[in-house]
VEXTI-393798 format. One line per 8 residues: number of its first residue (from 1); for each residue x, y, z of C-alpha. Coordinates in steps of 0.05 Angstrom, whole numbers. Layout:
NUM = X:Y:Z | ... .
! end
This chain:
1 = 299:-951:-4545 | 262:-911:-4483 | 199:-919:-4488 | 152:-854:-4494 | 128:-824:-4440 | 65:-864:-4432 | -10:-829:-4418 | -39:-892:-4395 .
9 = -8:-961:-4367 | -47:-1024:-4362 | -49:-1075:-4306 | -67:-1138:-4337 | -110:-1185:-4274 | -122:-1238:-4307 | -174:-1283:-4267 | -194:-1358:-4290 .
17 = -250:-1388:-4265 | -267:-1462:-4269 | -332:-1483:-4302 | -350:-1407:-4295 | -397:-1401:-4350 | -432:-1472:-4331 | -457:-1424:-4260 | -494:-1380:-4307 .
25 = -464:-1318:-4265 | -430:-1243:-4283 | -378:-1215:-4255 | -363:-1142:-4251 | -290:-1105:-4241 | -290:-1051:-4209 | -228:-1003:-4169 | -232:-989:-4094 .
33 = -213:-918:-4111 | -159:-880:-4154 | -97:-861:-4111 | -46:-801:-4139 | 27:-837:-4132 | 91:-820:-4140 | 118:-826:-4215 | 186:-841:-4176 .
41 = 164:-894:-4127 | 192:-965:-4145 | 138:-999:-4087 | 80:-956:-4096 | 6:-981:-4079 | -49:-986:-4118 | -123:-986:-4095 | -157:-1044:-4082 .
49 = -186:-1081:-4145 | -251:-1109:-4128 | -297:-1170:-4174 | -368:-1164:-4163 | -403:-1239:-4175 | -480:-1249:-4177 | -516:-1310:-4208 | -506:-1377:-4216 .
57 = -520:-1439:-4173 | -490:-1438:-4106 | -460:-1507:-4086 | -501:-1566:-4055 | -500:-1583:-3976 | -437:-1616:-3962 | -406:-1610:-4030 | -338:-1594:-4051 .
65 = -327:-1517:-4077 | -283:-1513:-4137 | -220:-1490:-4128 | -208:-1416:-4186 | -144:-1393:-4200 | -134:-1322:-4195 | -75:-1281:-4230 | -59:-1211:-4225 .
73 = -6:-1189:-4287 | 26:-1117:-4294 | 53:-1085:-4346 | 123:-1099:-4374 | 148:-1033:-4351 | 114:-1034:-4279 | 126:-1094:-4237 | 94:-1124:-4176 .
81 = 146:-1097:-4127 | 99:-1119:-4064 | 132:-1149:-4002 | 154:-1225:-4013 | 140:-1260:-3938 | 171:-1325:-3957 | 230:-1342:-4006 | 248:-1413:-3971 .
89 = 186:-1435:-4026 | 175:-1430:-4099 | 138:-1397:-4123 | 150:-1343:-4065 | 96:-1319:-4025 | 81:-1244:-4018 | 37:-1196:-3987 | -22:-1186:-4025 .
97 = -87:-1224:-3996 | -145:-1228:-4030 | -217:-1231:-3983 | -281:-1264:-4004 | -346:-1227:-3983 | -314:-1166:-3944 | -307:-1195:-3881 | -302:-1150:-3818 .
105 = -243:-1144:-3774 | -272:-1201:-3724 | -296:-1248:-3787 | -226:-1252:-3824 | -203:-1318:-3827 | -139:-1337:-3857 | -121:-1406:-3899 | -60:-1424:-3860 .
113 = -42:-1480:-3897 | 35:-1498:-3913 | 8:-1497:-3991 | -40:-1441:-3996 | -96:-1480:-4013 | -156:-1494:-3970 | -220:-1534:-3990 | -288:-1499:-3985 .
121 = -356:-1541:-3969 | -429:-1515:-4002 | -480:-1507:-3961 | -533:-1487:-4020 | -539:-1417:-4002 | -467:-1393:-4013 | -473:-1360:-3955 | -455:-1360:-3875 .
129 = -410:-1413:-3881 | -341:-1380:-3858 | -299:-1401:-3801 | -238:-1416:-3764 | -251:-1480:-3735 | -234:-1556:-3765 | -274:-1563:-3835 | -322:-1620:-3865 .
137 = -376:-1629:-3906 | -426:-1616:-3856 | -395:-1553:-3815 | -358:-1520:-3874 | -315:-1457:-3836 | -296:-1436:-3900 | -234:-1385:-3898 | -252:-1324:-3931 .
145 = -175:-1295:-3931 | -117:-1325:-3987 | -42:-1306:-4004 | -19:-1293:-4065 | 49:-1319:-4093 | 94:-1292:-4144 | 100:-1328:-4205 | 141:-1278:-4239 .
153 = 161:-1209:-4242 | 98:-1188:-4258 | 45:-1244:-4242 | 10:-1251:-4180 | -32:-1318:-4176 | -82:-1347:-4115 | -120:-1409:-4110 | -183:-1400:-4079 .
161 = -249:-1440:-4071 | -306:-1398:-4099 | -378:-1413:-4096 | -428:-1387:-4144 | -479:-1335:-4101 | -545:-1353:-4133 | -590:-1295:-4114 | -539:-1256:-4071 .
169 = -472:-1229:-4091 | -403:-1255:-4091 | -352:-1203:-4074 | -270:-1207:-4081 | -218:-1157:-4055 | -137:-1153:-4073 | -103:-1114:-4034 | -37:-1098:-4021 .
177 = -15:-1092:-4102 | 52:-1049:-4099 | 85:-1038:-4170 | 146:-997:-4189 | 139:-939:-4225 | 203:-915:-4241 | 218:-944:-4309 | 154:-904:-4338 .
185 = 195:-840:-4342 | 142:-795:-4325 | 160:-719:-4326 | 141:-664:-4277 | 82:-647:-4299 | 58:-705:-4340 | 13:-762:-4307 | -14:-833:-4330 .
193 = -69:-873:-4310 | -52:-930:-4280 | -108:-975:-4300 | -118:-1058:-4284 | -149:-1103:-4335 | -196:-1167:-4301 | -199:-1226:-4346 | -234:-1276:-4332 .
201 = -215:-1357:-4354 | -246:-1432:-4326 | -195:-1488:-4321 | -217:-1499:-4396 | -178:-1441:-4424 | -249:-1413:-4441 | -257:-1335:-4430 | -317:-1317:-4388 .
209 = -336:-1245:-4407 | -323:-1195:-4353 | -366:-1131:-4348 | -316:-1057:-4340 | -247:-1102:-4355 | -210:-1039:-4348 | -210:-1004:-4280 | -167:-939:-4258 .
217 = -133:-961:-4201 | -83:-894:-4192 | -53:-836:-4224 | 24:-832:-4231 | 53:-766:-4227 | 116:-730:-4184 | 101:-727:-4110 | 143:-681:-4094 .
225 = 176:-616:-4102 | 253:-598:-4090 | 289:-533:-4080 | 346:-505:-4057 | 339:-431:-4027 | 386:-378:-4005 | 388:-371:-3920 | 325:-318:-3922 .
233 = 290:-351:-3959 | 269:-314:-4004 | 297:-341:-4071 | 331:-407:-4102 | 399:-416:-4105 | 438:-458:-4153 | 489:-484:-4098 | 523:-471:-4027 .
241 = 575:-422:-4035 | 616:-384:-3980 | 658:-325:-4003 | 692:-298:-3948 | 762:-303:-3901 | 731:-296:-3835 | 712:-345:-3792 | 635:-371:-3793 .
249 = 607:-402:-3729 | 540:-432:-3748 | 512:-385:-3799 | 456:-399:-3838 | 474:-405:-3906 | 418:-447:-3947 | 337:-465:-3937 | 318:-533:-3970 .
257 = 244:-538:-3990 | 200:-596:-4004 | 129:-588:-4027 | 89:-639:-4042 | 46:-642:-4115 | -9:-673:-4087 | -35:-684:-4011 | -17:-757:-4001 .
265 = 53:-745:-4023 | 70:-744:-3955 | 51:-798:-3913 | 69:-837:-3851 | 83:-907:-3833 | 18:-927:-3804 | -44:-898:-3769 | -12:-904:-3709 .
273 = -1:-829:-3683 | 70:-818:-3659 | 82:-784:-3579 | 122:-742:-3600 | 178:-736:-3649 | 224:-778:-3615 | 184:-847:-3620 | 150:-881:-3694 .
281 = 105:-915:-3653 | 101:-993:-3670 | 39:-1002:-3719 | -30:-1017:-3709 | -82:-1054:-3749 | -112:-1022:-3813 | -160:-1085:-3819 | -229:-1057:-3847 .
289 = -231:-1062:-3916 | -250:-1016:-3958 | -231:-958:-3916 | -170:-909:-3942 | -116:-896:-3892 | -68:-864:-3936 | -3:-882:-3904 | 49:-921:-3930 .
297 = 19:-978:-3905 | -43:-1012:-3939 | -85:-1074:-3911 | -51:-1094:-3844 | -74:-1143:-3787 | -22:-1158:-3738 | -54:-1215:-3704 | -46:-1257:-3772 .
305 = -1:-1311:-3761 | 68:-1333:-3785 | 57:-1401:-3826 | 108:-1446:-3843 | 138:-1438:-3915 | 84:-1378:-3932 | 121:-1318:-3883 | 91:-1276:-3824 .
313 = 28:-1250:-3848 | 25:-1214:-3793 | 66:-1173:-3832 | 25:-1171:-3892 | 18:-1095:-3914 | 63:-1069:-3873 | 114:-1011:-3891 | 180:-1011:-3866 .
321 = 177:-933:-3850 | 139:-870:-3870 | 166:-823:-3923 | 246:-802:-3922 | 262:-742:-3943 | 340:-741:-3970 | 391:-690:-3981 | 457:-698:-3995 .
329 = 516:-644:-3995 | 578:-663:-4045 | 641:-617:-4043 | 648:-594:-3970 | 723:-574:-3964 | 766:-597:-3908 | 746:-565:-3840 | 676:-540:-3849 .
337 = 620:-572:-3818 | 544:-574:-3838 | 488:-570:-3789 | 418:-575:-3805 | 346:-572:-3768 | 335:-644:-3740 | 253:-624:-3729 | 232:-578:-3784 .
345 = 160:-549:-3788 | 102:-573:-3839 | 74:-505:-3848 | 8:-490:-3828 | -6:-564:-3796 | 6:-562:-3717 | 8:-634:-3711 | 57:-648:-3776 .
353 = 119:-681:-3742 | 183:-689:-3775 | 248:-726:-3751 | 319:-737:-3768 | 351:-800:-3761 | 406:-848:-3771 | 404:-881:-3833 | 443:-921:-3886 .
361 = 481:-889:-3942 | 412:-906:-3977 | 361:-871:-3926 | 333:-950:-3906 | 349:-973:-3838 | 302:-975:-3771 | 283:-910:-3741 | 338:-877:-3692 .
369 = 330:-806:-3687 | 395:-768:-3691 | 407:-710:-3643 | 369:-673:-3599 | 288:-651:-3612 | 289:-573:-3642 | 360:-568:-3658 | 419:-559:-3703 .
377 = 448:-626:-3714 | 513:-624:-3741 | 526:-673:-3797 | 594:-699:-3805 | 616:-702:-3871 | 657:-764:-3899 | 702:-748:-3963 | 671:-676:-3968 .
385 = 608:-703:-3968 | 541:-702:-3917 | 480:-736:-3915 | 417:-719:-3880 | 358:-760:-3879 | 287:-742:-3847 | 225:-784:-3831 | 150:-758:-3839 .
393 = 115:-782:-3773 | 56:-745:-3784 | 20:-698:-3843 | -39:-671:-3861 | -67:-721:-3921 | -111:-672:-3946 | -81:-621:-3959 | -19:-598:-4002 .
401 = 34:-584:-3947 | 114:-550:-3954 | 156:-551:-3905 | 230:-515:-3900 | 292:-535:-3864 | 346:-487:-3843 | 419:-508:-3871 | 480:-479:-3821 .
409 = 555:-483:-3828 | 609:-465:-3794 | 688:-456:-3817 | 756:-431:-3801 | 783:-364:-3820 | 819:-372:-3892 | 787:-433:-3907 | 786:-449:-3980 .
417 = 717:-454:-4004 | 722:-435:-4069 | 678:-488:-4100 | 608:-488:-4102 | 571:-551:-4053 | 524:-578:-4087 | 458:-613:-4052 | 417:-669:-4087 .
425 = 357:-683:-4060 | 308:-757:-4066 | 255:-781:-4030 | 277:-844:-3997 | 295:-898:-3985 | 333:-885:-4061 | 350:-953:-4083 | 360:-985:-4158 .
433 = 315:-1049:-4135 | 255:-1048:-4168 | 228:-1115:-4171 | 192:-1154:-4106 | 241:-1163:-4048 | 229:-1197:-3981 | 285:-1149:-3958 | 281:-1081:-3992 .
441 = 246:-1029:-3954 | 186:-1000:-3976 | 164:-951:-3993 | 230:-944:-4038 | 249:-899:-4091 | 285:-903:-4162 | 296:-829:-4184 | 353:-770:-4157 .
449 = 321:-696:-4158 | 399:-659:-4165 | 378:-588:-4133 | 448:-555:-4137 | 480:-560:-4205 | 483:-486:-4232 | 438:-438:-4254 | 383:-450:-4210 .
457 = 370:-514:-4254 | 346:-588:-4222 | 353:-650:-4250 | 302:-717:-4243 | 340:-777:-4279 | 305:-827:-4298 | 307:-899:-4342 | 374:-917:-4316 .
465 = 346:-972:-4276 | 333:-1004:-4346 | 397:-1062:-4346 | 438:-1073:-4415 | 438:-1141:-4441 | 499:-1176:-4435 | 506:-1176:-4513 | 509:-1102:-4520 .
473 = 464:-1050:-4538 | 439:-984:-4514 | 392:-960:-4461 | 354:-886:-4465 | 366:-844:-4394 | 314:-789:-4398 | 327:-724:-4364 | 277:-664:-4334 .
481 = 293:-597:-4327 | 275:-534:-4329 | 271:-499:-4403 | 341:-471:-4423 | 381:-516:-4370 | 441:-543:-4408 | 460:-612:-4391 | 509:-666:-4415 .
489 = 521:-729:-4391 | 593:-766:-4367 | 618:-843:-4373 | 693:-836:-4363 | 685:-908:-4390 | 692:-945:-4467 | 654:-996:-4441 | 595:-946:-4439 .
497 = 599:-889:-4487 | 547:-824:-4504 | 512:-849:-4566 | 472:-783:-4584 | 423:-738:-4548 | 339:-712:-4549 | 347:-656:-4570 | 416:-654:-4604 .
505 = 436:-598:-4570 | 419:-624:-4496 | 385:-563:-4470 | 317:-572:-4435 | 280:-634:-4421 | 309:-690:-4465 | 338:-761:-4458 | 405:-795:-4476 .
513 = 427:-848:-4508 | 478:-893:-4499 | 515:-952:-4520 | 547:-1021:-4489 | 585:-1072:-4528 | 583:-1153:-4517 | 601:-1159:-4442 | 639:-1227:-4437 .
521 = 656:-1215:-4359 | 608:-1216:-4296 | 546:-1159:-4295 | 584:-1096:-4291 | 563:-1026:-4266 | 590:-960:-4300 | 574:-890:-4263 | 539:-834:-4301 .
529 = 538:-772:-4278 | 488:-716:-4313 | 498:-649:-4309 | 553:-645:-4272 | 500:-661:-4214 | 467:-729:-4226 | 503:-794:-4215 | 465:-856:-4227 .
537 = 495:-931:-4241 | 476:-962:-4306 | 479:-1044:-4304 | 502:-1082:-4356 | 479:-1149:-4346 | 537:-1201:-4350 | 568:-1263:-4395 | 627:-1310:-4382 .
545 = 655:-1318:-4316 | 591:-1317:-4285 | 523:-1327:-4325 | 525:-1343:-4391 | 461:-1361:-4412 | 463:-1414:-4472 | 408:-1375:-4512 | 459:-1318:-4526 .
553 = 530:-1351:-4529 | 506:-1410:-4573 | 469:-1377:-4630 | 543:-1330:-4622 | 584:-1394:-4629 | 554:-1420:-4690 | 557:-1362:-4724 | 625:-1356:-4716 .
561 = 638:-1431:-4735 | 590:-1435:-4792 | 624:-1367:-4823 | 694:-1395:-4811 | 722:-1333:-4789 | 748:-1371:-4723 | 747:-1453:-4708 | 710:-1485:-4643 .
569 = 788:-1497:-4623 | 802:-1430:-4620 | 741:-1399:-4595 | 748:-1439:-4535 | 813:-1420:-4523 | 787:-1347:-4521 | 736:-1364:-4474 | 784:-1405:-4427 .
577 = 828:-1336:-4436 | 766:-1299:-4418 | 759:-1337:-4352 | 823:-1327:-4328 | 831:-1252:-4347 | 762:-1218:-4361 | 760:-1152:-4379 | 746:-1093:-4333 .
585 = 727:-1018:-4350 | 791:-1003:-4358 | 791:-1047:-4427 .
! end
C-alpha cells in the first residue's frame, strides 16, 4: 500500500567507533543547517551532518590511530542517490567525503589510497599532525579527507583513523549526502523534516551514547510552481487552443509561468558566474566548509585527484547542470509550428539569466544553447509534439523569484486545430532513476506537473517510481490537484488494471490503486496516463526469461508439487514453454 504522506523522515547515520567508550569521550550530532528541497527531486542535498568529539586520551607519540567505521543509512523510502565516482570496485565509491577537524582550503588532504584506508600516527596531542607528505611513526601527515562507498541503496560507510582529542575537540563533517525524494509523495502544500539519526558503535557491537541523535538536516516540500496562462497574461488557461481559418504568423498564443515556493528553488550549477547567457561557465571550487553556496553543487575541489579504482574526486560534488525548466506541447496538428522565448526574464532580478538549450528527450545532456540570445526560437515538433527545455544560469537565492516565457505559433489558413494542445511542465532532468548512479545527471527529477488537461486543473503524479514485484501485487500512484478537478487514470493493459480509487469518486487530491499479476517474463513497463494529461511508466519487476530469483519461484514450485494440483514434469514443461514464448501486454 502507499504509504501516508509522511510529516517527518529519518536518516539513520549510524557511526561505530572502536574502543569508543575505553577514550572516556562524548560526541555530539549536530546539522550544518536545514535546507528547503524539492519534494520532487530524486538527487537532492542535504546539509552537512557534523559529530562534535571532546575527551578522551589522545594517542601516544608514534602510535597507531584506530581505524572507526563510519555509516550513514537513509530511510527506506529516501535513498542515497549521491554521485557514484567508481563502479569498476565493490563496494562502489561515491561522492560524499567526510573531513576531520575542518580543514581550510590549503590544509585538505586527501587519502588516495587504491583501498580507502589510510593509517594515522599519534602524536599525544591529537593535534597538528596532518599532511600530504610520506607517513611514519615519527612524522605522522595524517589525511584529514576520506570517501565514502556505497554499501547499499541506502548505506554510506568510511573507514577512517580517529584519535581521541583529550582537552580539545574532535570535529567530523559529511558532505555531499544527496537522497531521492520522490517516493515520499509529498503534496503541494505539505512538508516533512528530513531529519538524520547519529549512532554511535566500537568494533564490539557496543553502543556509545550520542548526545542530540536526531538532527534536521532539510525540509521537503514543492519547489516550484507551474501555470499555463492565456497570451496577456492575465489569467490561466486549461490548454492551447486556436479557433480560427486565417492564417497566423507568429502570434502569441500562451504565457508559461514558473514560480518558485521557496528562494533556493532555483539554483545554478556552480558559483561560477556565467558571461553572459550564451556560456555555463566551467565550475570553480566551493572548498570552505561550512559555508552555504546554494547551487546545485555542494562541497567541490577541482584540484582533487583521480585515484585508481576510487573515481575522479576532482569531481566530487559536482552537478552536472543547474536547474531545467521543462515544457512539453502534445497535440500540435500537422503544419503549425511553436516558437518560444529562448532568454526569458526572472522578474525583478537584473542579473537572473536564463537559457534554452539542446537537450535529450529527458532535459539531461551538456549545455548547448539553442537559437539566438533574445529571441523566438522555433521548436520543431516530432509526432505533434514539442519540447522546450531551459537552464537557470543565474538567480537570486534569496528571494522568491517568477519568471514568464512568451509561447508563439504560427499556421496555415484552414488548418485543422480543433483539438486542444496540451503543455506538461517538470523541472528537469525528469528521469525514473532514483537510486545512486555514476551516470545519471544530477540534479534529477521524479515527478510530471501536467499544466494543460482541462479546466484550468494541474496534475503532480507521484509513487509510480515504486516497481511491482515480479509475483504480482499492487502499487498506490497518488495524485494532486486542485479541489473539484476530476481525474481518472488509463492502462489500456490486463497486465495492469485500475484496482479502486482515494476518494471513490476521483475528484480532488487522491491516489490510485492498482493491480499486477505474477509476471513470468522479463521486467516489463506499462504506460499510465492520468487525467487525460499525465503519463508515467509503472515497472513491474521481472521472472523467467531473465531473473528469476530462487526465493520467489521455489517456495511457488513446492507449493504447487506438495498440493498436487500440477507434477515437477509438467511444471517444467510450462516453464521451458515460458522461455520460448513469454507473454507480452498483449496477453
Amino acid at each position: 500500500m502507499y504509504p501516508p504522506i509522511p510529516t517527518r523522515v529519518h536518516l539513520a547515520l549510524g557511526v561505530m567507533l572502536a574502543s569508543a567508550t575505553a577514550y572516556g569521550q562524548t560526541c555530539t550530532a549536530q546539522s550544518g543547517g536545514s535546507p528547503s528541497m524539492r519534494a520532487d527531486g530524486a538527487a537532492e542535498l542535504t546539509a552537512d551532518t557534523v559529530v562534535t568529539c571532546t575527551g578522551g586520551t589522545p594517542t601516544a607519540n608514534g602510535g597507531q590511530i584506530p581505524l572507526f567505521t563510519f555509516s550513514l543509512t537513509t530511510a527506506a523510502n529516501v535513498e542515497v542517490t549521491s554521485r557514484l565516482l567508481s563502479t569498476t570496485v565493490s563496494p562502489p565509491t561515491t561522492e560524499v567525503l567526510a573531513f576531520l577537524d575542518e580543514p581550510g582550503p590549503a590544509n585538505q588532504f586527501l587519502c588516495t589510497t587504491t583501498s580507502g584506508v589510510c593509517p594515522g600516527f599519534g602524536n599525544g596531542t591529537g593535534t597538528n599532525y596532518y599532511g600530504n607528505g610520506a607517513q611514519s611513526a615519527g612524522n605522522p601527515n595524517n589525511r584529514n579527507v576520506f570517501q565514502g562507498v556505497l554499501l547499499s541503496g541506502n548505506i554510506v560507510q568510511f573507514t577512517i583513523p580517529f584519535d581521541p582529542p583529550g582537552t580539545g575537540q574532535r570535529v567530523i563533517r559529511f558532505v555531499n549526502l544527496r537522497t531521492g525524494l520522490t517516493r515520499l509523495g509529498i503534496q503541494v502544500g505539505q512538508t516533512a523534516d528530513v531529519n538524520v539519526t547519529v549512532a554511535a558503535q566500537n568494533q564490539n557491537n557496543a553502543n556509545f551514547p550520542i548526545v542530540n541523535p536526531v538532527v534536521k538536516v532539510g525540509t521537503a516540500l514543492h519547489g516550484v510552481e507551474a501555470s499555463l496562462r492565456n497570451a496577456a497574461n492575465n489569467s490561466a488557461m486549461p490548454n492551447i487552443a486556436i479557433d480560427t481559418a486565417a492564417a497566423g504568423n507568429q502570434v502569441r498564443v500562451a504565457t508559461f509561468r514558473f514560480t518558485e515556493r521557496f528562494p533556493t528553488a532555483f539554483k545554478r550549477r556552480t558559483t561560477a558566474f556565467p558571461l553572459g547567457v550564451n556560456f555555463s561557465p566551467p565550475p570553480q571550487s566551493q572548498d570552505t566548509l561550512g559555508q552555504v553556496y546554494a547551487t546545485e553543487s555542494g562541497f567541490l575541489k577541482t584540484s582533487f585527484p583521480t585515484v585508481v579504482g576510487r573515481g575522479n574526486l576532482g569531481q566530487a560534488g559536482l552537478a552536472s547542470q543547474g536547474l531545467r525548466i521543462m515544457a512539453r506541447i502534445d497535440q500540435i496538428p500537422v503544419g503549425a509550428t511553436i516558437f518560444v522565448r529562448s532568454t526569458p526574464v526572472i522578474a525583478g532580478n537584473p542579473n537572473g539569466l536564463v537559457r534554452l538549450i539542446n537537450a535529450n528527450t529527458d532535459g539531461s545532456g551538456n549545455f548547448s544553447t539553442r537559437g539566438a540570445a533574445n529571441a523566438l526560437v522555433e521548436i520543431q515538433p516530432s509526432v505533434g509534439e514539442a519540447l522546450a527545455v531551459w537552464e537557470i544560469l543565474n538567480a537570486d537565492t534569496t528571494v522568491i523569484e517568477e519568471m514568464d516565457i512568451d509561447v508563439y505559433a504560427s499556421w496555415p489558413a484552414g488548418l485543422n486545430w480543433t483539438v486542444p494542445s496540451r503543455v506538461f511542465f517538470s523541472l528537469g532532468p525528469l528521469t525514473p532513476v532514483l537510486n545512486a548512479s555514476a551516470i545519471d545527471p544530477t540534479p534529477r527529477f521524479g515527478a510530471i506537473i501536467g499544466g494543460g488537461g482541462g479546466g484550468g486543473c494541474t496534475f503532480i503524479v507521484t509513487g509510480w517510481q515504486n516497481a511491482v514485484p515480479l509475483e504480482g501485487g499492487t502499487i498506490d500512484i497518488a495524485v494532486d490537484t486542485q479541489p473539484g478537478c476530476d481525474w481518472t487514470a488509463v492502462t489500456n493493459s490486463p497486465l495492469l488494471v485500475v484496482e479502486s480509487y482515494s476518494p471513490a469518486n476521483h475528484i480532488g487530491s487522491g491516489s490510485v490503486r492498482l493491480r499486477a499479476p505474477f509476471n513470468p517474463s522479463g521486467t516489463r513497463v506499462t504506460p499510465v496516463t492520468i487525467a487525460n494529461t499525465t503519463s508515467v511508466n509503472v515497472t513491474q519487476l521481472g521472472g523467467l526469461p531473465g531473473i528469476s530469483p530462487p526465493v520467489i519461484v521455489a517456495p511457488v514450485l513446492n507449493q504447487i508439487v506438495q498440493a498436487k494440483a500440477i507434477t515437477l514434469r509438467a511444471f517444467s514443461r510450462i516453464i521451458k514453454k515460458l522461455h520460448a514464448n513469454p507473454p507480452t501486454e498483449n496477453g
